[in-house]
Every structure is written in structure tokens, then in C-alpha cells.
KOLVEXLO-659829 format. One record per residue (C-alpha): residue in three letters; y, z, x. Coordinates in steps of 0.05 Angstrom, whole numbers, padded with zeros to 5 digits, always signed. Each point is the difference from the previous one (the first is absolute). Example, Ala and Ser with C-alpha at 12.3 -4.5 7.8 and 13.67 -1.06 7.14 Angstrom:
# residues 2
ALA-00090+00156+00246 SER+00069-00013+00027 
END
This chain:
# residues 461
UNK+00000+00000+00000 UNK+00046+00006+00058 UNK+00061-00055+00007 UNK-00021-00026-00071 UNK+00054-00025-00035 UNK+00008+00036-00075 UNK+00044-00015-00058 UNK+00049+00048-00019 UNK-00016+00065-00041 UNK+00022+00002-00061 UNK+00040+00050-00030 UNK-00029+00009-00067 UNK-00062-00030-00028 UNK+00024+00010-00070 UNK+00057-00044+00017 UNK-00042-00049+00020 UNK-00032-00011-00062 UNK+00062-00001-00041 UNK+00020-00052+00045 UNK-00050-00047-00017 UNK+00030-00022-00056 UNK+00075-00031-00003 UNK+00024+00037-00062 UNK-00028+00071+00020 UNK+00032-00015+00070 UNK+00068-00005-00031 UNK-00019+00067-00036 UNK-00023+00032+00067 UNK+00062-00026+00040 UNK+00044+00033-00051 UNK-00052+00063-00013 UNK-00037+00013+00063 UNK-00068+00033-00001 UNK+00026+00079+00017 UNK+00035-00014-00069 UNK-00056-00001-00045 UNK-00033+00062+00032 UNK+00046+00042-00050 UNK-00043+00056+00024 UNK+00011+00047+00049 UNK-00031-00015+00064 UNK-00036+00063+00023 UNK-00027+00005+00073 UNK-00064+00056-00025 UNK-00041+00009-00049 UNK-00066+00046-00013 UNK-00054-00047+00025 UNK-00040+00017-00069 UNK+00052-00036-00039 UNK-00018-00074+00031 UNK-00065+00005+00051 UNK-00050+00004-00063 UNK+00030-00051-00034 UNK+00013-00046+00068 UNK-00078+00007+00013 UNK-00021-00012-00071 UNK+00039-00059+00004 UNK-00032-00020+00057 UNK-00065+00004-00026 UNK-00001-00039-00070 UNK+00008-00069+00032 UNK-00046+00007+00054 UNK-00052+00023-00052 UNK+00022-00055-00043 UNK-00006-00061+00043 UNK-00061+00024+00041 UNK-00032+00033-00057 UNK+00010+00002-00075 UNK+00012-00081+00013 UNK-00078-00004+00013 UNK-00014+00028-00072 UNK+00055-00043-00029 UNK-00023-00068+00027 UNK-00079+00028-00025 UNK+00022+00010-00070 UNK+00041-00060+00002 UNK-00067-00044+00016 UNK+00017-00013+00064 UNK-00062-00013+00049 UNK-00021+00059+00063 UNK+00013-00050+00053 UNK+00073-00020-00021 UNK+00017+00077-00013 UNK-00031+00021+00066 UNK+00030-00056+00035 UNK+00066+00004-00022 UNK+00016+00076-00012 UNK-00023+00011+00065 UNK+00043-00054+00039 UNK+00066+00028-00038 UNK-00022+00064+00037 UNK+00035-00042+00062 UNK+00069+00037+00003 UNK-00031+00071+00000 UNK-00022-00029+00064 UNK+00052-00034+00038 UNK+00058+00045-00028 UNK+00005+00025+00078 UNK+00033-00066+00023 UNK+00060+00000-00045 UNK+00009+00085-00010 UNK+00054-00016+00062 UNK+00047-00041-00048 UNK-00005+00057-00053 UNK+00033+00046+00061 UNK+00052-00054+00002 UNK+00030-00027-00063 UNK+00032+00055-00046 UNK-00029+00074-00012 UNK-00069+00026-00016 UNK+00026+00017-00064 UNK+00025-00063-00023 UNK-00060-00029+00020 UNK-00046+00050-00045 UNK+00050-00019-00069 UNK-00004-00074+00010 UNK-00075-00010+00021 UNK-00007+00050-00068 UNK+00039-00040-00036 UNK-00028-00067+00029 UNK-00081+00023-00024 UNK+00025+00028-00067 UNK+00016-00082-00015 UNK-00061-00015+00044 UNK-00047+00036-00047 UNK+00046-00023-00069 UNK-00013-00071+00030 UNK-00076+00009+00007 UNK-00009+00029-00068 UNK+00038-00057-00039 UNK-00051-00040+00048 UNK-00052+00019-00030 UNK+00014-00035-00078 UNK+00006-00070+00037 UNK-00062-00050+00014 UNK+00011+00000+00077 UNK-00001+00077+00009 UNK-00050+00016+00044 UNK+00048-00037+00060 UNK+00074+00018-00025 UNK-00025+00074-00008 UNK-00028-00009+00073 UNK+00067-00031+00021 UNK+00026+00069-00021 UNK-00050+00046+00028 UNK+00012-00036+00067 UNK+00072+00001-00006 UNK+00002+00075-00027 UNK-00054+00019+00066 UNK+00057-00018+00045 UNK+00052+00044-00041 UNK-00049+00058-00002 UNK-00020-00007+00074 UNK+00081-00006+00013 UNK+00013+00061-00040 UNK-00057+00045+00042 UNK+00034-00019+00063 UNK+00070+00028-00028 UNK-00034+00067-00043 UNK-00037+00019+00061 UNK+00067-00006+00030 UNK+00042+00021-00044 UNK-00052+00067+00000 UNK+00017+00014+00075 UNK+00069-00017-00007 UNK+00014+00049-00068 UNK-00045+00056+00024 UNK+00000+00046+00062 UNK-00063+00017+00034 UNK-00022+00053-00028 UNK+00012-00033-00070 UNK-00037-00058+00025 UNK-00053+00040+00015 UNK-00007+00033-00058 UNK+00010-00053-00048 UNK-00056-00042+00027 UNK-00049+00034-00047 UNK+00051-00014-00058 UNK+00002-00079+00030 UNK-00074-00014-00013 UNK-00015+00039-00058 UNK+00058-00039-00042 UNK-00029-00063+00032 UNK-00065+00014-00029 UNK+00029+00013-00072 UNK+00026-00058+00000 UNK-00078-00038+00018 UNK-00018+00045-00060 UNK+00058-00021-00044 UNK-00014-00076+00019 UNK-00078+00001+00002 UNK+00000+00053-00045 UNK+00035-00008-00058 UNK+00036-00065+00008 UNK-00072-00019-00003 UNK-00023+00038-00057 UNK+00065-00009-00047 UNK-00013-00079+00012 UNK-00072+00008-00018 UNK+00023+00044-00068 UNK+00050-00064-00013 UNK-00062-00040+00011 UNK-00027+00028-00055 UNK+00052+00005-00051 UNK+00030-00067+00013 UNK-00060-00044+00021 UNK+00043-00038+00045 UNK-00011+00012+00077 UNK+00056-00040+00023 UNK+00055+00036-00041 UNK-00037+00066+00011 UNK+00012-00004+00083 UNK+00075-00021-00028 UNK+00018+00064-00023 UNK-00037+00033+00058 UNK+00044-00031+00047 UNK+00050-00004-00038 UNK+00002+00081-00003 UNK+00000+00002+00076 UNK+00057-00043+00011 UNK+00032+00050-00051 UNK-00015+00058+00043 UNK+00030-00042+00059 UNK+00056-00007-00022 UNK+00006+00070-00021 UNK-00010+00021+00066 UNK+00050-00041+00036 UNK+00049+00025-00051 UNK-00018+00061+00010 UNK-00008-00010+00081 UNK+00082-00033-00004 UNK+00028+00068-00023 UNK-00054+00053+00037 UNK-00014-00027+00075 UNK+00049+00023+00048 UNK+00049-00028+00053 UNK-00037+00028+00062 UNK+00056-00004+00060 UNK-00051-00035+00035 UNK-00013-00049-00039 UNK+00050-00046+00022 UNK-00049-00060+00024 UNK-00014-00022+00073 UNK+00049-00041+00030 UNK-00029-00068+00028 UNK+00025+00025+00070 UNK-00049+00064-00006 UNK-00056-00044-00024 UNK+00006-00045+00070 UNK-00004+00073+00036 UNK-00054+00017-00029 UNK-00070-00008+00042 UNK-00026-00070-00019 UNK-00056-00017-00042 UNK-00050-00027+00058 UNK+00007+00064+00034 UNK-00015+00036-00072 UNK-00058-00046-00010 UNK-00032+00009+00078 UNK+00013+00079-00003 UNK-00050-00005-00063 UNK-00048-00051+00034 UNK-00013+00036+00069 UNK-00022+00060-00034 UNK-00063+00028+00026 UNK-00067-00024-00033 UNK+00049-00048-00046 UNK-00057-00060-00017 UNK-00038+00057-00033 UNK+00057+00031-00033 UNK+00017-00072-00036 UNK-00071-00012-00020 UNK+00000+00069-00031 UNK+00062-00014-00037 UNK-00023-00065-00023 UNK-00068+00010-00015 UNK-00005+00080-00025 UNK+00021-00020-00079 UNK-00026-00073+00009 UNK-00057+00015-00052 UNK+00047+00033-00046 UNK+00054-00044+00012 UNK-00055-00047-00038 UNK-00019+00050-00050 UNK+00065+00017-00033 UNK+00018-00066-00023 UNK-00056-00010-00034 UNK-00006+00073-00035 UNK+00043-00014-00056 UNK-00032-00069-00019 UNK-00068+00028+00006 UNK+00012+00054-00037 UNK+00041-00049-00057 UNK-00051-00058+00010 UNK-00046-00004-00062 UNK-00070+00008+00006 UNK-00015-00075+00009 UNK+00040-00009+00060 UNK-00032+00068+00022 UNK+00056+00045-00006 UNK-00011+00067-00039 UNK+00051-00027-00058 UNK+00047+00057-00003 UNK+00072+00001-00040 UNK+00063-00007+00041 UNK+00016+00072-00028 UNK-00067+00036+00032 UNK+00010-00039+00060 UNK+00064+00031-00002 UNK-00024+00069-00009 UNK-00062-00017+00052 UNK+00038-00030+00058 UNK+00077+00015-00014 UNK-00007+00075-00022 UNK-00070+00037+00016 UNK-00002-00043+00065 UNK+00066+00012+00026 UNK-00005+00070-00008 UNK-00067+00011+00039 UNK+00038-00050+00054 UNK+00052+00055+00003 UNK-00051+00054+00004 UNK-00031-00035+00052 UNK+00055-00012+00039 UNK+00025+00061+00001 UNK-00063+00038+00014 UNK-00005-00051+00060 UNK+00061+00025+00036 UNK-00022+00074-00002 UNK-00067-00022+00027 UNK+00039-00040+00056 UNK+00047+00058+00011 UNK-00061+00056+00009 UNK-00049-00045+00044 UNK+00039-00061+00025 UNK-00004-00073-00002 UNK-00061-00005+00045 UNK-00041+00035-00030 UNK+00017-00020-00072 UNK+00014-00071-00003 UNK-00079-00025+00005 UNK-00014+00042-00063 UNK+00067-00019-00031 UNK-00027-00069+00019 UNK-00065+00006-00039 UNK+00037+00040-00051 UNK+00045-00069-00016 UNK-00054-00051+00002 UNK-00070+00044-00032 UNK+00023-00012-00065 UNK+00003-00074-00002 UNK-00073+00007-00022 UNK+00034+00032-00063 UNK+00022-00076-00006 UNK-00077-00034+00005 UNK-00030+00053-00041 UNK+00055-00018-00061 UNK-00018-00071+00016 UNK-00072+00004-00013 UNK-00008+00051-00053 UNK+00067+00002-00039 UNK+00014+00067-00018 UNK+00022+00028-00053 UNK+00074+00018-00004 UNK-00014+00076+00008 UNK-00029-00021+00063 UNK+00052-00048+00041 UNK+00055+00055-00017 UNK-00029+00048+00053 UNK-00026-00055+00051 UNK+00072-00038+00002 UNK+00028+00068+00002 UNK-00049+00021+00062 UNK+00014-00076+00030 UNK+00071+00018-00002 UNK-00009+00075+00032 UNK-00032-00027+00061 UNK+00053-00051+00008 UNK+00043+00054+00001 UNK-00035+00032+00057 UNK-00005-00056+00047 UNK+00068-00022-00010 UNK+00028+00060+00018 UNK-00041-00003+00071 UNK+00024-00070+00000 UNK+00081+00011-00006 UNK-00007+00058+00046 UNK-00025-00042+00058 UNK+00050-00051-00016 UNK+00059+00051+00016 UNK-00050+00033+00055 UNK+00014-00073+00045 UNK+00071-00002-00024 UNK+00031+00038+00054 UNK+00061-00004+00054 UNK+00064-00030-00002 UNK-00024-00046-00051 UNK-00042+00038-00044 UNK+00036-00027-00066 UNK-00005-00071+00015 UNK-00079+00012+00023 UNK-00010+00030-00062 UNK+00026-00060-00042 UNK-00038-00048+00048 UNK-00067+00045-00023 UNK+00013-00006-00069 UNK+00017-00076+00003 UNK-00068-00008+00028 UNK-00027+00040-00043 UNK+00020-00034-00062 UNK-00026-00069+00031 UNK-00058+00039+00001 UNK+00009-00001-00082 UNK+00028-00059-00002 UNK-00061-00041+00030 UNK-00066+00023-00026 UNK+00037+00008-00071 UNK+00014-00081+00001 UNK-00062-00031-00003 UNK-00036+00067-00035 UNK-00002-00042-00063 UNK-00025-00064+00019 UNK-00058+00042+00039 UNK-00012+00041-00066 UNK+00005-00072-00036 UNK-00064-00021+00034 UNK-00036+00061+00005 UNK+00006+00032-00057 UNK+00015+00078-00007 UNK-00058+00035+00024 UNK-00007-00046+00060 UNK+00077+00011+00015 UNK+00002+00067+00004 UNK-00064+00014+00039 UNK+00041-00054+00049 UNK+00061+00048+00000 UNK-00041+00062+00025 UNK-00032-00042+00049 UNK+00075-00019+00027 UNK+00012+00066+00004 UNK-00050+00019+00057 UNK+00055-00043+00057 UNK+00059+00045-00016 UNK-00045+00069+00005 UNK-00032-00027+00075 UNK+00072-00011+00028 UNK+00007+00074-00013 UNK-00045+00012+00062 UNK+00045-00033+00038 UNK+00076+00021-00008 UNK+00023+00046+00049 UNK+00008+00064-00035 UNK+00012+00055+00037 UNK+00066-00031+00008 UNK+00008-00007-00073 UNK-00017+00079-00001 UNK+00047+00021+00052 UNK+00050-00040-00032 UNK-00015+00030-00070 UNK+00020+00073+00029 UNK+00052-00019+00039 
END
């Protein structure tokens, strides 16, 4: 990044937008932007008045596009392969977001960036719910799922900012907890009941298409609430002034970011571990929903959209939570090394869950506690998994490592979930999912391999 020539930062990203347009220019060279803030700018605020909701927020369209759009496209008729295909290549900007977080630093504040990306996915998900009553949905609503991934991967980059910016250590610190557990209510409100009160409209409109109208239709209606609410109730940190382009050139380039991470010790086995530990569930969960929607025919268990709801979205997320958080007391008592192999086994046993439901197709008494048991052990081996991640993030540039990690890790996702579907196509069910715990036996073996009494020493450092 050194002696790179960058355009000028701008001094209000609000303005820009107004600008766009000739007649609201006139009305913003004769009103500026400070004028319609006709509230009072206030430096501080009690973090519990805007971290829930800025998490929450952060989590519905994530959910949404990576998710609850796999049960859509199902109950819309669309084939496994095109869902798995698709849903998982929109996935992209959760995984590049690294490469342009710098420009976030440069134009405007971290603040103005949260509003507008808000604003910008409550029309994202209006749009995709008015796409759904026209012929050609299935590709306009994708045009804005992929448009509405790159807002919501925009808008992490400036929360998680905006977090360390609003908050002093030892609020950061505590308010982590608070971070992930409003995350998670919102994978419960989206998979959840988004899901269920869809299904119920299922049933007392018999049409699917208007149905997933009004379910999207209500989100964007939260949205918008909470960038209304977000204009009048996030502060004006002091330091959130924006990087000027001058700082950005003094900052240590990106090759020497990108070689720091690459020269670590035992680093060939630390990227086959990322890629390869959730390959077999990367597979797995984009084909849960359908299986469990599919009718019997297509050898599915053929559930409602409001049990799957329940199932996945409610009972499952919960025992995910459980999971997890049982998984960092475990980590925190006996460390990383000794944990992560049963964490491991903990993630992937339960994929037989998956081959059993296949063959014998339960009754629904019976995939409420097996889902929910899938899900726990997820929980469990995740944990082990994001705790090695920030284990090799360490130094100078631990942050940027860290986002490196995760953007592998999501190409992790982002692979094995495209072409899960076509595989699924011409294998059928059972056949799949005794493939997906067979893919799970690479990711376990790198285990055996990473070097982790560093990751240990690190860990109680």
C-alpha cells in the first residue's frame, strides 16, 4: 500500500448520497447534512442502548442470505443443486470482506457507514420480497441476496469497528458475551420464527410465494426500524473521525500482513485444518432444510416449513448455544490440546444422526432430539475451532490474521456447500450423507498435525 495513490476522503458519506441526484444536491448545497441531524450529537452512550441491537442487526441478514434462503428456494420448487450452488457462492463477500475493510477506515465514519449499509439491506430485502410474486424470481431475488451479502459483509467490518471505537476495554470485554448471544437471537428470530410464521401463512393462505412476501417483508420492517432507531441512539465517538488517506499509506502494507500470516510455524497444516475441519458439514447444512422439507418421494422426511422452523431454527439453535458455550468452559479448564480431538468427534459423530433419518424416517418425535443433539455437538467443535483461529492470530497483526482465518474459513463453507446438491442429486439422501461423514475423517487427521503447544501457550498468555 505504500506510495499508492488514493482519492480524496470524503467528508460525509451522507452527503454523498444526497448528491447523487441533481435536485437533492440543490437541497444539500443549501441544507447541508449536520442540518438534518436536528438531534443532539452526543459523544457517550450506555453501550446497552445500541450493542444488542447493532449485533442483532448484524445477524438477520447473514442468517437470511446463507440460511433461511435455502428453505425459501425448497418451498418455492426450486431444485438442491441450484440452491446449494447458488446460496453458497453469494456466501463470497463474507469471504473477501478483508481486501476492502481499508476503504471503510477511509471514507466517512464508522457510524455513517453502519446507518447507510442498514438502510441500504432494509431496500435490499423489500426488493427480494416483491421478487418473489414475479415469474423470474428465483434470479432477481438472488441479484439481491448477492447485492445485500456485500452490504452485510460491509456493515460487520464497520460494527466490529464501531464496537472498539464506542467502547473502552474493559467494556469491550465484557460486552463480548452480550455480542454473540444477540447474534444468536437473531439466527433464532430468522430460522426460527421467520421460518415458522411463513410456514403458518403457508397454511392459511395457500400461496408460498406471497407467504415468503410478508416474511421478508417484516424484516425489512424491522430494518428500517433499526436504522431509525440506530440515527437517533449511536454515538459520536471522538475517534471516530475516519482515517485519513495519508495514515492509510503509513500503515504496514498488505504483503507484509499477508507473509507475517504465511511464515507461521507448521502453516500448511494450519490451512488444511481450516479448510477441511467443517468440510463435511459445510456439505450437510445445505442440504438439512431440503431434506427435512423434501416429500417422501424425493426422500426427504416431508416436514412443514413451521416444524422445520421449530426443529432447525428454535430447538437447534438453542442446543448450538448450549453447546457452544459449554465448549469454552471445557477449553478454559483443560486447554485446546487436549480438547479439540474430542470437540472434533463431538462436531462430526452426529452426522450418522443424518443416515439413520435417511433410511428409516423417523417419526417427528424422533428428529426433534437428533437435530437438536446434531446441533449440540456442532456447538462443541466450533468452539475448539474459533479458539484456535484467535490461538494463531497473534503479534503486531493479530486483527488482520484473524480476518485472514476467517476468510479461509468461510471458503471452507463456501466450497463443499456448492456442489453439495448436485452430489445429493445423484446419490440420493442416504448415500449423501453417509458421503458427508466419510468427508469428515480429513479435517479430524490434520488435528494430529497442527502445532499445538503453541496454540496452548498462546491461549494463557
Amino acid at each position: 500500500m505504500q506510495n499508492r495513490i488514493l482519492p480524496p476522503a470524503l467528508p460525509d458519506f451522507g452527503s454523498r448520497i444526497l448528491n447523487l441526484a441533481p435536485f437533492l444536491g440543490i437541497i444539500h448545497s443549501i441544507y447541508p447534512a449536520q442540518h438534518f441531524m436536528f438531534f443532539k450529537q452526543v459523544k457517550y452512550r450506555n453501550p446497552w442502548n445500541f450493542v444488542p441491537t447493532m449485533y442483532f442487526a448484524q445477524g438477520v441478514p447473514n442468517v437470511i442470505i446463507s440460511t433461511v434462503s435455502v428453505i425459501l428456494y425448497t418451498k418455492m420448487g426450486i431444485d438442491n443443486a441450484q440452491i446449494a450452488f447458488w446460496t453458497s457462492l453469494i456466501y463470497l463477500p463474507w469471504v473477501i470482506k478483508m481486501f476492502w475493510s481499508p476503504w471503510v477506515d477511509i471514507y466517512s465514519t464508522k457510524r455513517n457507514w453502519i446507518l447507510y449499509t442498514q438502510l441500504a439491506m432494509t431496500c435490499c430485502l423489500g426488493f427480494a420480497a416483491f421478487a418473489l410474486q414475479l415469474p423470474n424470481f428465483f434470479f432477481i431475488s438472488l441479484l439481491a441476496f448477492s447485492v445485500g451479502a456485500f452490504i452485510s459483509a460491509t456493515y460487520d467490518i464497520a460494527a466490529d469497528g464501531f464496537y472498539m471505537l464506542a467502547l473502552n476495554p474493559e467494556q469491550q470485554a465484557f460486552f463480548t458475551g452480550i455480542r454473540s448471544v444477540f447474534f444468536r437471537l437473531a439466527v433464532i428470530f430468522c430460522s426460527g420464527f421467520l421460518v415458522f410464521f411463513a410456514g403458518q401463512l403457508e397454511l392459511s393462505l395457500g400461496n408460498i410465494p406471497l407467504s415468503w412476501t410478508a416474511a421478508l417483508g417484516l424484516t425489512a420492517l424491522i430494518f428500517g426500524g433499526l436504522f431509525a432507531y440506530h440515527q437517533f441512539i449511536l454515538p459520536f465517538p471522538d475517534s471516530d473521525s475516519g482515517v485519513k488517506p495519508k495514515q492509510v499509506e503509513e500503515k504496514a502494507p498488505v504483503e507484509e500482513i499477508v507473509k507475517s500470516y504465511f511464515s507461521q510455524k507448521g502453516i500448511w497444516a494450519i490451512l488444511a485444518f481450516i479448510i477441511l475441519y467443517r468440510f463435511g458439514e459445510a456439505m450437510l447444512v445445505k442440504l438439512a432444510s431440503p431434506f427435512l422439507l423434501n416429500a417422501a418421494e424425493k426422500g426427504g422426511l416431508g416436514l412443514s416449513t413451521s416444524d422445520v422452523g421449530l426443529i432447525y431454527g428454535t430447538f437447534g439453535v438453542l442446543s448450538l448455544i448450549a453447546g457452544g458455550i459449554l465448549g469454552g468452559v471445557l477449553i478454559a479448564k483443560y486447554g485446546l490440546k487436549k480438547t479439540i480431538l474430542p470437540m472434533a468427534l463431538a462436531l462430526n459423530l452426529p452426522d450418522l444422526f443424518y443416515v439413520y433419518m435417511a433410511y428409516n424416517r423417523p417419526p417427528i418425535e424422533f428428529v426433534y432430539p437428533l437435530v437438536s443433539l446434531e446441533q449440540f455437538g456442532y456447538g462443541l467443535g466450533f468452539s475448539a475451532f474459533m479458539v484456535y483461529l484467535m490461538t494463531i492470530s497473534r503479534g503486531q497483526y493479530k486483527t488482520s490474521h484473524y480476518a485472514i482465518s476467517t476468510g479461509i474459513m468461510a471458503l471452507g463453507l463456501m466450497l463443499p456447500g456448492s456442489f453439495s446438491g448436485y452430489i445429493q442429486q445423484q446419490v440420493g439422501y442416504p448415500l449423501f450423507f453417509i458421503l458427508v461423514c466419510l468427508l469428515t475423517i480429513p479435517g479430524m487427521l490434520t488435528i494430529f498435525f497442527l502445532p499445538l503447544e503453541e496454540a496452548d501457550i498462546s491461549q494463557n498468555s
